[in-house]
N, C-alpha and C positions, 0 to 999 in steps of 0.2 A: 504493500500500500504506500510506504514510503515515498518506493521508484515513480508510484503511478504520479504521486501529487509532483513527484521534481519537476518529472515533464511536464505537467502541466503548466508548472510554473514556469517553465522555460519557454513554451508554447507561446504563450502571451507577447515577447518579442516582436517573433514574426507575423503574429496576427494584428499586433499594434499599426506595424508598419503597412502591413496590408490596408488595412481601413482607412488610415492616415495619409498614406500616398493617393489610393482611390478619391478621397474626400480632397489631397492637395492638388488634384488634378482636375475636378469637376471644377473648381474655387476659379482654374485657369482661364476654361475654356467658356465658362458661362457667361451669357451676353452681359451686359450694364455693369463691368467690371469698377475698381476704383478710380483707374484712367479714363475712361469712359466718361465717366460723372466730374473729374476734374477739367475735361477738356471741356463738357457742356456746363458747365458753373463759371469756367474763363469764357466762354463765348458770352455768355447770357449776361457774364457783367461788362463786354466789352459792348455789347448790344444797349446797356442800360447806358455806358457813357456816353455812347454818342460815336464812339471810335471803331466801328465795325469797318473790315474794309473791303471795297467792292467785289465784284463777283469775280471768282476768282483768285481770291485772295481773303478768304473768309476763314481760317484758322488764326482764331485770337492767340497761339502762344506756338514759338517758333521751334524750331527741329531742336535745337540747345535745349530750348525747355522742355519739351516732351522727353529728349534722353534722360534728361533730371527726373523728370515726374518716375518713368520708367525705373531709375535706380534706386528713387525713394520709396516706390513701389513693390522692388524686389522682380521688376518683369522685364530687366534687361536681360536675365539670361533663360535658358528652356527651361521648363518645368520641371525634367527631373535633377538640375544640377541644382536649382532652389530648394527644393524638396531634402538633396543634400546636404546645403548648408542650413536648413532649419532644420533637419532630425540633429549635427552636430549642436546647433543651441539648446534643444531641447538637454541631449546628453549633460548637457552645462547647467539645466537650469534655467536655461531663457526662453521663455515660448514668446518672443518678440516685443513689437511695442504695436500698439493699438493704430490706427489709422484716425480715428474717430475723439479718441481721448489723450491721444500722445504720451499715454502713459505706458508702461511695463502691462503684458498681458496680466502676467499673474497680481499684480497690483488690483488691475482690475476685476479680475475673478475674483481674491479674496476678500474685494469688501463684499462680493454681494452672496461670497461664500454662508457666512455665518448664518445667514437671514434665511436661507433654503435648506441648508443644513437643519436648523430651529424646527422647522413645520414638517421635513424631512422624518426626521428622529422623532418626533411627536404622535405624527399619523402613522407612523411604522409600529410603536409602542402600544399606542392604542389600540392599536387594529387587531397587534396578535393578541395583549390581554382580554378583549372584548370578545372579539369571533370566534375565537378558540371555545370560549368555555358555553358561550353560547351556541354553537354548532354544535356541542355535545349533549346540552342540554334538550335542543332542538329534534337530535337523532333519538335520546333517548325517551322524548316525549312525541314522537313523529305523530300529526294529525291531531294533537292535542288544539287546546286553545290558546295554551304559549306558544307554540310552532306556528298556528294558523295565525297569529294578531303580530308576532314577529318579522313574518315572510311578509307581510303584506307590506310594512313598514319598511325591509329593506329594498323587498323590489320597486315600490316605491322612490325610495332615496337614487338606488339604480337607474332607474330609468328618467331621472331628472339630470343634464347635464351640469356639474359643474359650475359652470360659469355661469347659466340661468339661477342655476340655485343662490347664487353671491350677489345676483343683483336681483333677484327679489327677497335674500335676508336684507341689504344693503336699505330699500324702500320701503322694507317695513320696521324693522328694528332700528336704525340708524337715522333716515330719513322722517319717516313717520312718528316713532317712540323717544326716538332720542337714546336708544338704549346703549350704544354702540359706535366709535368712531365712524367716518366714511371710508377713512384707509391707512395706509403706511405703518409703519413697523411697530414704531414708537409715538410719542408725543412730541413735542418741541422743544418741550422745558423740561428735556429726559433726563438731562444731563444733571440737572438743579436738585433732580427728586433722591429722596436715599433708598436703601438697597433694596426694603420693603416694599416704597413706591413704584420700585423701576421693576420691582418683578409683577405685582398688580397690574400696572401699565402695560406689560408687555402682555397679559393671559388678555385683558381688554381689548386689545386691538386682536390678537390673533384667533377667538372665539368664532369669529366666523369665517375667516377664512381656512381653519380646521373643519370648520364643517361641512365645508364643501370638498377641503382634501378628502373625507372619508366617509363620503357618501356613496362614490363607486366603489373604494378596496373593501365596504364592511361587506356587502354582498357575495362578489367573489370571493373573499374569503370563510363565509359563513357555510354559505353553501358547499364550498369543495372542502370545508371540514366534516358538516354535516353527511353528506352523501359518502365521502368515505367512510367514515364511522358507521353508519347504518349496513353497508356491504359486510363490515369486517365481524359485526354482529351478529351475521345471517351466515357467517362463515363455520364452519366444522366444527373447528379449533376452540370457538367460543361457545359453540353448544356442547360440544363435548369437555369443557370444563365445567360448564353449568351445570350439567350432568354427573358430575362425579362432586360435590357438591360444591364448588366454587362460588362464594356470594356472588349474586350479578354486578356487586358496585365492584370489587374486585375486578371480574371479570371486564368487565369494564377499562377501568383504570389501568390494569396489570397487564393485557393481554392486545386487547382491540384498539385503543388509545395509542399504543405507542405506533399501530400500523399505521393508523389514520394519521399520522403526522408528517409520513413520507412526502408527499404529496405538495404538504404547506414549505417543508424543508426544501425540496426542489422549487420551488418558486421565488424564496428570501434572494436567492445572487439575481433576481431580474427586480427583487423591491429596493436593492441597494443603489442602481443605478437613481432612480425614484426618486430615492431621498436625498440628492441633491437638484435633478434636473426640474422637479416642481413640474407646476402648469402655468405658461407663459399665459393664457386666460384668465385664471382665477388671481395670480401676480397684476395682470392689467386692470382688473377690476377693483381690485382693491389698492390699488396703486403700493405693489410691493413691490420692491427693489431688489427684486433676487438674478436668481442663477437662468432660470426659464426664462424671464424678461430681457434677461441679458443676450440669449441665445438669439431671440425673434429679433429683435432692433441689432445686434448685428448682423444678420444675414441680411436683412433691408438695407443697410448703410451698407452694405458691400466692408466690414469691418472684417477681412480676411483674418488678418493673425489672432483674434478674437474666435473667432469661429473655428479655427485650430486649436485652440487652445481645450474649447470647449468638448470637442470631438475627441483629445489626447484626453484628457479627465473623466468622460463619461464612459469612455469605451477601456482603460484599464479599470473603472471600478463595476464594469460590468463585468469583465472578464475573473477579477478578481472574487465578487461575487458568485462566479458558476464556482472556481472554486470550491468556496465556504459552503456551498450547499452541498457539493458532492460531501464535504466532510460532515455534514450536517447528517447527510441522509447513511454514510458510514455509521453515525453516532447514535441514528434515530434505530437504523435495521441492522439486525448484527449478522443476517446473512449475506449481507455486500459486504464485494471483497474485490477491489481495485487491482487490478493487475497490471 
């Protein structure tokens, strides 16, 4: 098992690079590059001065300066020698500088790290404490009147999107009630408040945009705990200790419980990526300044090294996630056995 995880981990390298070259290469060839937008922002304000010039001669910025823009750009040479010399930055440490903010990629990712990380690790938390024990309760009451007033409430939640959900808590609590900020992380005067104020503060404003992060995961997760559980109970193994007189709670807990949880285990390396990449939706509605908002408004600004940045961070902790769950789902069933 050992051999299996090394390779695995070794694995992640070349799959890095795969994704990453794929994704440095689309960045290239895609129409409305950041040349593109610099050339039509020099025209449109050469257009606004008055200094446009005739036909024929209608490129506002000259061969010199377009070589510039180009080197500033990083598209004076072919794509795969650039590709080059940013996978060596990266090895260093430097996922570039911004196009948009002029700042350090990673500068900019980590401020808006924490904030998606926050609601990330929250709705992650909640989801397994919640669904878990309620899937179990659900299978072991199947068709009851907790099961039936439960389901109706999640699939409910399910089948409201997100972001519809946020802006009709937004109109009725917020807008209507007063109950509730309109948006953003914090307060203003966060800085001013002490340590008690600032953690109040912060459960205030994120109340509802938690409840829109987990309004789809409680579902999926309830269910595919519940409907395992209920198989593993109908299974041999658990009537045949019922049978021989094993409590049913036993039975339960000791036996059919730990199978149903393969299932949830295999899924955690895909909720990791999750909990930082957010919902650039439910971020814009609520005017959160995260990691998902960050993703949509740079791919719009044509913000390249941004969007690399974004793509190298998501796709190792997804990778590193499958991972955790293989070791997960080692830990959960003791008859896997990674070769």
């Amino acid at each position: 098992m050992r051999d299996y995880f090394i390779r695995r981990t070794l694995l992640i390298i070349p799959t890095l690079i795969g994704i990453t070259m794929l994704v440095f290469m689309v960045t290239r060839f895609v129409p409305g590059g950041p040349l593109e937008r610099a050339i039509m922002e020099a025209q449109q304000a050469s257009i606004g001065s008055g200094s446009q010039r005739s036909a024929g001669q209608g490129m506002a910025l000259s061969e010199e300066q377009l070589q510039q823009l180009k080197e500033y750009y990083g598209l004076d040479k072919p794509w795969y020698e650039s590709y080059v010399l940013w996978v060596g930055k990266v090895v260093q440490g430097d996922l570039g500088t911004s196009y948009r903010y002029n700042e350090p990629v990673w500068d900019v990712i980590s401020q808006r790290f924490p904030i998606s990380l926050f609601y990330g690790l929250v709705s992650l938390v909640i989801t397994y404490l919640v669904c878990i024990p309620l899937g179990v309760m659900k299978a072991i009451g199947h068709r009851g009147t907790m099961d039936n007033v439960t389901s109706i409430l999640v699939f409910a939640g399910y089948a409201v999107p997100g972001y519809v959900l946020g802006a009709l808590l937004l109109l009725f609590f917020a807008v209507g009630q007063d109950w509730f900020p309109m948006g953003g992380f914090t307060s203003y005067n966060f800085d001013e408040m002490s340590t008690g104020e600032k953690i109040v503060d912060v459960l205030h404003h994120a109340t509802l945009p938690l409840i829109c992060y987990l309004v789809g995961s409680f579902a999926v997760t309830t269910m595919l705990m519940k409907n395992n559980l209920m198989d593993n109970l109908a299974a041999d193994y658990v009537r045949t200790a019922v049978a021989k007189g094993v409590p049913f709670k036993k039975a339960v807990t000791g036996h059919a419980l730990r199978n149903s949880l393969i299932p949830i285990a295999t899924t955690f390396g895909q909720n990791i990526t999750l909990v930082v990449s957010g919902s650039f939706l439910i971020e814009t509605i609520f005017d959160i300044d995260g990691f998902g908002l960050l993703g949509l408004t740079s791919i719009f600004d044509r913000d390249y090294p941004v969007v690399m940045g974004i793509v190298f961070i998501a796709s190792l902790l997804l990778l590193v996630g499958n991972i955790l769950s293989d070791i997960l789902v080692a830990a959960v069933d003791p008859r896997v056995r990674f070769q």
